[in-house]
C-alpha positions in Angstrom: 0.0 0.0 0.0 1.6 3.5 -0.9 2.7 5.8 1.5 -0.3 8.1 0.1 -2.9 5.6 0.2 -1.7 4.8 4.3 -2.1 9.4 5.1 -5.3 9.4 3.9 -6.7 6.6 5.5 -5.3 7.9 8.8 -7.8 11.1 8.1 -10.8 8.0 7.3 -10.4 6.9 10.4 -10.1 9.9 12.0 -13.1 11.1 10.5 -15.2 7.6 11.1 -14.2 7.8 15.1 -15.6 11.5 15.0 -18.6 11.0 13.3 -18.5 12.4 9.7 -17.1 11.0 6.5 -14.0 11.8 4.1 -14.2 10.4 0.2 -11.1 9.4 -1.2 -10.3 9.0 -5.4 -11.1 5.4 -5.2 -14.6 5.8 -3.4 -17.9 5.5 -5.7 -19.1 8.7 -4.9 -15.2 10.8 -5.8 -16.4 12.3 -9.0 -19.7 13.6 -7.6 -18.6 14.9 -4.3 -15.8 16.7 -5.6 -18.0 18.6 -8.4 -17.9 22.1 -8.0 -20.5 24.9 -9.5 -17.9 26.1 -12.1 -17.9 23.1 -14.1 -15.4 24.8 -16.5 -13.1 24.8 -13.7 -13.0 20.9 -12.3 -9.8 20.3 -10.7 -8.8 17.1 -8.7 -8.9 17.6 -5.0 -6.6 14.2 -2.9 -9.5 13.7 -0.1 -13.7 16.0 0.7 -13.9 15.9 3.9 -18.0 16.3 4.7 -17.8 18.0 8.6 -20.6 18.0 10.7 -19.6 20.3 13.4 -16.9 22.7 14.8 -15.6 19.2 16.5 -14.7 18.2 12.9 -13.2 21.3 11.3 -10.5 21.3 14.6 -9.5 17.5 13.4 -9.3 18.2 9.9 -7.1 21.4 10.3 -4.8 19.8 12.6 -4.0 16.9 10.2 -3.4 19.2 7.8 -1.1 20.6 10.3 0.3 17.6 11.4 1.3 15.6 7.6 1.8 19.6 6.2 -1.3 19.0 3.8 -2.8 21.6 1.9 -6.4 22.8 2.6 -9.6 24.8 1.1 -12.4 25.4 2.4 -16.0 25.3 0.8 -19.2 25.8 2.1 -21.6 25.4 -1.6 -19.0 25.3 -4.0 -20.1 28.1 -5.8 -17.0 30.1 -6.1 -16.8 31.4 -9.6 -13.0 31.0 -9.9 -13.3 27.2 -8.3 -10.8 28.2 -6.1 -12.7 26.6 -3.0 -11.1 23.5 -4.7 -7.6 22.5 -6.1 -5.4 19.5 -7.2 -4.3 17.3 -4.3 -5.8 19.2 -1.7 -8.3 18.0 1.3 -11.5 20.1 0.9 -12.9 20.6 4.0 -16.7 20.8 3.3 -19.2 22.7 5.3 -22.3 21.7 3.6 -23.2 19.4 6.2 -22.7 22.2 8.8 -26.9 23.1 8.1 -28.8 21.8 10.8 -28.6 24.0 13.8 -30.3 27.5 14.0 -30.7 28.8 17.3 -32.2 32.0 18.1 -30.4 33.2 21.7 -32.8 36.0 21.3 -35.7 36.9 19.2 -33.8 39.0 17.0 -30.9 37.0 16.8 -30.0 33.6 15.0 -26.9 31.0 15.1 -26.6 30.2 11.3 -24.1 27.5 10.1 -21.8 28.2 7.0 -23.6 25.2 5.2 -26.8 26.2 5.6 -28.4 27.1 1.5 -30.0 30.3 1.9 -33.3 29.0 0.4 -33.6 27.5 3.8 -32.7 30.0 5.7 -35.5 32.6 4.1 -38.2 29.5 4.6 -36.7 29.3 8.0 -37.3 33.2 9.0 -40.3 34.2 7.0 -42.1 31.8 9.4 -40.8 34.0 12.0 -42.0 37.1 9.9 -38.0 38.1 9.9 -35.0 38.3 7.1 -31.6 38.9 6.9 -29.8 40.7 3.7 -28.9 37.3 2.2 -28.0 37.0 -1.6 -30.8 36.4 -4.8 -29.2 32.4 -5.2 -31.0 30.1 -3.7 -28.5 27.2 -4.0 -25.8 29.8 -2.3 -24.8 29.0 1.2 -24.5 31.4 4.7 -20.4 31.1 4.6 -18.9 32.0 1.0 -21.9 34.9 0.9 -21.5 36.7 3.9 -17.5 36.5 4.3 -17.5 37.8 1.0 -19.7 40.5 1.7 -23.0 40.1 0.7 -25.4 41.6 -1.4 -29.1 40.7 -2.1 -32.5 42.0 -2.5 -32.6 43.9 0.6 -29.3 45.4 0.6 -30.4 48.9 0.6 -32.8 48.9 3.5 -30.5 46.9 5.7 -26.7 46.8 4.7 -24.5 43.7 3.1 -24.6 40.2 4.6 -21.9 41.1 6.7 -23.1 43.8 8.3 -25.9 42.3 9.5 -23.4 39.7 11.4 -22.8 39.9 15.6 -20.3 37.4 16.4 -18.8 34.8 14.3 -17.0 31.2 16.0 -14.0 30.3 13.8 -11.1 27.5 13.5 -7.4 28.6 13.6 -4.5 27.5 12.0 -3.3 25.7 15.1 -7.0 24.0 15.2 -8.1 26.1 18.2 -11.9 27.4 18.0 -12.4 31.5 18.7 -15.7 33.4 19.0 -15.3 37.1 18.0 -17.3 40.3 18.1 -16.0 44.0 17.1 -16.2 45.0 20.8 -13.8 41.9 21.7 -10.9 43.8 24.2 -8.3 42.0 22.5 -7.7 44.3 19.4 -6.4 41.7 17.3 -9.5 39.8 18.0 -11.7 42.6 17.0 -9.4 43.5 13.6 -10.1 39.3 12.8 -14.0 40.3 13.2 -13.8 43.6 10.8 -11.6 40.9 8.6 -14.1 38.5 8.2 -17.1 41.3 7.4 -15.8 41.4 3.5 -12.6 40.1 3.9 -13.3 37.0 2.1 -13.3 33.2 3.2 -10.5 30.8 3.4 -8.5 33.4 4.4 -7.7 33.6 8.0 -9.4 30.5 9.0 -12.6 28.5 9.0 -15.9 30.4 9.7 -17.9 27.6 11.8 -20.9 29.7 13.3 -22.4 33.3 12.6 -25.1 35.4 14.8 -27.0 37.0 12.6 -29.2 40.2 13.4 -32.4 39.7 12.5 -34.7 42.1 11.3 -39.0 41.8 11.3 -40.9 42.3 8.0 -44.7 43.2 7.6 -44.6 43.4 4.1 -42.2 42.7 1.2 -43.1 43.0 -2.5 -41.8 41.6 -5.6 -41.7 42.1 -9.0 -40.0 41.3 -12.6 -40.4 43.3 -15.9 -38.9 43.8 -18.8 -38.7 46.6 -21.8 -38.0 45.5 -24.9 -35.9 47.8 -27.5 -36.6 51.5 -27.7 -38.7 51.5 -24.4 -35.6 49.3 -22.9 -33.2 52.1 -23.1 -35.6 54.8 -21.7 -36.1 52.4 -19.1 -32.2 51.3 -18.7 -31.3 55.1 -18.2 -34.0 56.2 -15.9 -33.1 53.6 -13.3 -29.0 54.2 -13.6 -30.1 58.0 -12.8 -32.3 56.9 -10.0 -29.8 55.0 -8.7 -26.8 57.1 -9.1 -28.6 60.0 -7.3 -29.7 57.4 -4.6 -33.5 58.7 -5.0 -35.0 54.9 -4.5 -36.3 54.9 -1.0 -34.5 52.7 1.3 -37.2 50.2 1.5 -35.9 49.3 -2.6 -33.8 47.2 -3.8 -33.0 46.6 -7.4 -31.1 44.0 -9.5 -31.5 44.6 -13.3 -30.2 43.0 -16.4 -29.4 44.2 -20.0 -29.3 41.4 -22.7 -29.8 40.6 -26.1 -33.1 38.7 -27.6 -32.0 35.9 -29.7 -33.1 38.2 -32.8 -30.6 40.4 -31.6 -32.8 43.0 -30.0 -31.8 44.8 -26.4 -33.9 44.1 -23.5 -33.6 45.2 -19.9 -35.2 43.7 -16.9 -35.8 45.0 -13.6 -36.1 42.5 -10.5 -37.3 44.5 -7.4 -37.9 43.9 -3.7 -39.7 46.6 -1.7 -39.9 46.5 1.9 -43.4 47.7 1.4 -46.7 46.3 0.4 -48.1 46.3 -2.9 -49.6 49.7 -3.4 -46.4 51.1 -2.4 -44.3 48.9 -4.2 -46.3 49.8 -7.6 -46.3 53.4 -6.9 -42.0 53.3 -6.5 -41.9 51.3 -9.9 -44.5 53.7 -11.6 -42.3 56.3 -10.5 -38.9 54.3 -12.2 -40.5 53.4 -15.2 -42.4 56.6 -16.0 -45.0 55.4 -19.3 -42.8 53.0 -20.5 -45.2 49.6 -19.8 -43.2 46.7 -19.9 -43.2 44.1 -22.3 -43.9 41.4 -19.4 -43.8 41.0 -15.7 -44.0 38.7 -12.9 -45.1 39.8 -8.8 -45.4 38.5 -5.6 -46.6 39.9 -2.4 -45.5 38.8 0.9 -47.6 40.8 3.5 -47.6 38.4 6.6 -44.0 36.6 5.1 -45.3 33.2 4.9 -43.7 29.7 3.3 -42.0 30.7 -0.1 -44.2 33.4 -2.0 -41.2 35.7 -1.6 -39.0 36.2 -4.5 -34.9 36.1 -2.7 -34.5 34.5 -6.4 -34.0 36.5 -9.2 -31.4 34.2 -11.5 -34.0 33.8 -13.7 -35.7 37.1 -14.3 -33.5 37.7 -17.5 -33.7 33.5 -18.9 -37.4 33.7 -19.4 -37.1 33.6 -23.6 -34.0 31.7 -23.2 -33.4 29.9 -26.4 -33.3 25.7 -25.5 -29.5 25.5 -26.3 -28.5 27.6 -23.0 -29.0 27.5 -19.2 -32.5 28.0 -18.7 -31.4 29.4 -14.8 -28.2 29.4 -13.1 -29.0 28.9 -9.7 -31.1 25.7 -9.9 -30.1 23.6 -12.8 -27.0 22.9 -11.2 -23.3 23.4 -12.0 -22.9 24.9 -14.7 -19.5 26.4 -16.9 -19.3 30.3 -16.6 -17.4 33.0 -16.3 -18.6 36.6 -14.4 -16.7 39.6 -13.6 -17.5 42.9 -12.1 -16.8 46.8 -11.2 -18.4 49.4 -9.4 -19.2 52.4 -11.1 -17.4 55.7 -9.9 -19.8 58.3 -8.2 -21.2 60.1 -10.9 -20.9 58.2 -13.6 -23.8 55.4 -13.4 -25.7 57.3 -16.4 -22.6 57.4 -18.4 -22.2 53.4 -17.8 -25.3 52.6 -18.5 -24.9 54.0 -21.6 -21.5 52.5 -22.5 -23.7 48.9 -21.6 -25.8 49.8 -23.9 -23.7 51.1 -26.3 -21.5 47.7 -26.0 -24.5 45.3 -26.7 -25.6 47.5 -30.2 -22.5 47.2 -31.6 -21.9 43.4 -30.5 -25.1 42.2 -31.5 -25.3 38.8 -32.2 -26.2 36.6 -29.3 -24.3 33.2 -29.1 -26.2 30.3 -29.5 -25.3 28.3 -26.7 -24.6 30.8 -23.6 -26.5 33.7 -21.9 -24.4 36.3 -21.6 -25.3 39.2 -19.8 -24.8 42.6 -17.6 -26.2 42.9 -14.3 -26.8 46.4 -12.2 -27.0 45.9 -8.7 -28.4 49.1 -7.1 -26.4 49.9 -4.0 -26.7 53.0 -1.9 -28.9 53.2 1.3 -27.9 51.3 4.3 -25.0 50.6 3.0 -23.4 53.3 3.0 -24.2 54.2 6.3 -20.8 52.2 7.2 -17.6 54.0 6.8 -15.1 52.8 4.0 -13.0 51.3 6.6 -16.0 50.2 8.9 -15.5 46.6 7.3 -13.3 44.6 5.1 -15.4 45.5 2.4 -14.2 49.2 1.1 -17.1 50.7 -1.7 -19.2 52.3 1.3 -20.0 55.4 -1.5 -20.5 53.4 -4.4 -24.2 53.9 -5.8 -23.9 50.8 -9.0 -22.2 47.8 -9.2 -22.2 45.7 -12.1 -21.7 42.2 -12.7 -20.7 40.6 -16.0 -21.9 37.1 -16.8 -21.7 34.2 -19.3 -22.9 30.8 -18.7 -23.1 28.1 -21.2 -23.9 24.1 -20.7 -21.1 22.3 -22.1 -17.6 22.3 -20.4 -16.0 21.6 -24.0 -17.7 24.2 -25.7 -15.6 25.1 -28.9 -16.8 29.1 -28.1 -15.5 29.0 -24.0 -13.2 31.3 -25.4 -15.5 33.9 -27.1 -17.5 33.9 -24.1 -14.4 34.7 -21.8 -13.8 37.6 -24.3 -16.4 39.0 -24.3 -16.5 39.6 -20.4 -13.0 40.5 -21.0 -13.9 43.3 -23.6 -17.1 44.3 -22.0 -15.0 45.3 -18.5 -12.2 46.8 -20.4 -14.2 49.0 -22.5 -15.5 50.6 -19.3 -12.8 50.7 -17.1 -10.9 52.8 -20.6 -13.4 55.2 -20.7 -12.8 55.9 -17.0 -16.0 54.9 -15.9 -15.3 51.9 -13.4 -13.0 50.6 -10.9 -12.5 48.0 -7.9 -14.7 44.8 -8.0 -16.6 42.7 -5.7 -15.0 40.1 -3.9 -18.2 37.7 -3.9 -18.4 38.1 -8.3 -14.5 37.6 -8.2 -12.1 37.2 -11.5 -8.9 36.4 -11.3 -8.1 37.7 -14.7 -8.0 41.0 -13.6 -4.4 41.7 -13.6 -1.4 39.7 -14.8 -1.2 36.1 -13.4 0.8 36.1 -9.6 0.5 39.7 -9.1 -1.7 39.2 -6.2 -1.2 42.0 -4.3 -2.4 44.3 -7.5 -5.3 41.3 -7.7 -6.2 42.2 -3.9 -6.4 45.9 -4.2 -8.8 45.5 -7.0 -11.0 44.4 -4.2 -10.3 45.8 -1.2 -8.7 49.4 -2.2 -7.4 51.1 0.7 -7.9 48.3 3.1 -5.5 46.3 1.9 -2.9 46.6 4.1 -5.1 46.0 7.0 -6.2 42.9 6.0 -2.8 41.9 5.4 -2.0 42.4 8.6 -4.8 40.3 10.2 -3.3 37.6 7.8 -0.5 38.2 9.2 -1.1 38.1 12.8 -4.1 35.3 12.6 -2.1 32.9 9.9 1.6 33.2 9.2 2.2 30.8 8.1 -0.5 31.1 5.1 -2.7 27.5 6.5 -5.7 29.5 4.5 -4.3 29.9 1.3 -5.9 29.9 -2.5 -5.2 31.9 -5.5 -7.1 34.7 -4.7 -6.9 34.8 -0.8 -5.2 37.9 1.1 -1.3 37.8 1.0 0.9 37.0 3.9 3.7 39.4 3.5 3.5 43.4 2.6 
């Protein structure tokens, strides 16, 4: 038997005497356990580790420790760069970790990292409460809110991570830490404001989060869409609305510009309104001014019950989806893709709606077998109620942030290329024109500068609190335990 073959089996038994299970290349279920949501991004991990509790994280980190064995850490294994996986690596996976919600108060909730967030809303609108989670169903608690955090309710109450009391996390050296930004130790405190934005797999293994929890009478949804001429009235009437942050607070909006398959531009708006429906209408009326939309979709939630709420808005743009591309990229599974993104400097969100627009006219032929697509995330509001430095996360004045997507079905796609291209142009084009800069950290690229230039990679996203984050790296992992190809450096 090979030296290899005996390591990993010490982890099997490990894990068997504790209670949870690690799969191993020659196990049945290998090739479906260690499928990620990128699918154009596979790699080969040595051992997935499926942890149940806190208990389990400690021995998995300290026989990494022990046989100097590289780690990541997933929680739903939707990281767009796959980098929650690697070759020869032991994942340790936190999907498992979604059992135990525990509310010490009536506004507060223990939420595990594994926990989907589609479960989580069922879980609080019987309790007529939210949180600011994201608009995926199939994402989970951990990668969301360490990464930030944004969702359909952003505006009225802040990112994930602000929304986040005390979090219980694993060390490098396998110890277990609960911390809170009023901890008395400052370095405990600076690992808090780290993990608010900072990322995950960075400084250690996120086990536990209290939540704030915030009750809801009412919240409204809706999806419409313009169509062509009416689609650019619409398009720049909500990038001015946005960009003077005249949206009430109770609004949140995530919209979409995209190509028809005959090559015609149409832009959706997906809204959440803190309100009930005569309100809700009235905001929209106000957005859309005459323009009628070509279609639309609501829900009202007035007493939050069961699932009527719509957290999910993947699909508000794939509704005339041609049959050769993802009909919906949250529940269909993994799928190949690649997204970027860039927040639009203050003042500028008209001007970058435009240059969107202006992009898909002149590149107007649709590929057959992907969706590609820009997304505006209206920001604003609550959020910036927290300074730049407040948390991790550093675009506190920001009022748009877009995303750039393209998913397709089939890893070998002859166009994967094209697709990656036109991200590539689409983001380029505006960042020329001087119209965008810095990126969110949860709709990360790693394409963004030239390859091993992390530090340049890392300011992208975190700007000015760079160095601070370093030096929580530093202090909390120096010897870089938590390590992947996009995760905070070690050294200045």
């Amino acid at each position: 038997m090979s030296t290899t073959r005996v390591s990993y089996l010490s982890l099997v038994r490990l894990a068997k005497k504790n209670g949870f299970a690690v799969t191993c290349p020659w196990d049945d279920s290998y090739q479906r356990d260690m499928t990620i949501w990128n699918r154009r991004l596979q790699t080969g991990p040595a051992m997935i580790a499926f942890c149940k509790k806190t208990e389990d994280v400690q021995v998995c980190v300290r026989w990494c420790r022990d046989h100097d064995f590289p780690l990541r850490v997933r929680s739903g294994r939707h990281h767009h760069e796959g980098m929650s996986c690697d070759y020869g690596v032991l994942i340790i996976d936190l999907s498992f970790m979604n059992k135990v919600v525990t509310y010490p108060t009536p506004n507060q909730a223990w939420i595990p990292p594994g926990k989907q967030l589609q479960w989580v809303y069922e879980l609080l609108d019987a309790r007529r409460q939210i949180i600011p989670g994201g608009g995926c169903e199939t994402v989970c608690v951990g990668g969301l809110t360490l990464g930030g955090g944004w969702g359909m309710s952003a505006r009225a109450l802040g990112l994930t991570c602000d929304n986040i009391l005390k979090a219980e996390i694993v060390k490098a050296d396998g110890s277990v830490l609960t911390v809170a930004p009023n901890d008395p130790d400052p370095r405990n405190s600076s690992l808090f404001w780290a993990l608010q934005g900072g990322g995950a797999g960075n400084f250690g293994i996120v086990t536990n989060f209290l939540f704030k929890l915030t009750d809801v009478a009412s919240k409204t949804t809706s999806s419409q869409k313009w169509t062509g001429y009416e689609a650019m009235h619409v398009l720049h009437e909500t990038a001015y609305n946005i960009g003077q942050d005249l949206l009430p607070r109770s609004t949140t909006l995530a919209c979409r510009l995209f190509l028809e398959d005959a090559g015609e531009i149409s832009f959706s708006v997906t809204s959440q309104v803190l309100e009930d429906r005569m309100k809700a209408d009235e905001i929209l009326r106000d957005l859309a001014g005459q323009h009628a939309p070509a279609s639309s979709a609501a829900a009202e939630d007035a007493v939050a019950v069961g699932n009527t709420d719509l957290h999910h808005f993947a699909d508000s743009k794939m509704l005339t989806a041609s049959s050769t591309r993802p009909a919906d990229t949250c529940l269909t599974g993994p799928l190949p893709h690649k997204v970027s993104s860039a927040f639009v400097k203050v003042g500028k969100e008209l001007d970058a709606a435009h240059a969107c627009y202006e992009f898909l006219r002149q590149n107007n032929k649709p590929f057959p077998n992907a969706n590609v697509y820009i997304s505006f995330h209206s920001f604003g509001g609550a959020i910036g109620d927290v300074a730049p430095d407040g948390t991790a996360f550093p675009y506190r004045d920001r009022k748009l942030l877009l995303q750039f997507q393209a998913w397709w079905s089939d890893p070998e796609d002859e166009s994967t290329d094209q697709y990656i291209d036109w991200i590539r142009g689409l983001r380029t084009t505006l960042a020329s024109q001087g119209l965008t800069d810095g990126g969110f950290f949860n709709f990360q690229d790693a394409s963004i500068v030239p390859e091993n230039d992390r530090h340049a990679l890392m300011k992208y996203y975190y700007g000015s609190n760079l160095d601070k984050l370093i030096g929580v790296k530093i202090q909390h992992d120096p010897t870089n335990v938590f390590q992947s190809g996009m995760s905070i450096p070690n050294k200045r």
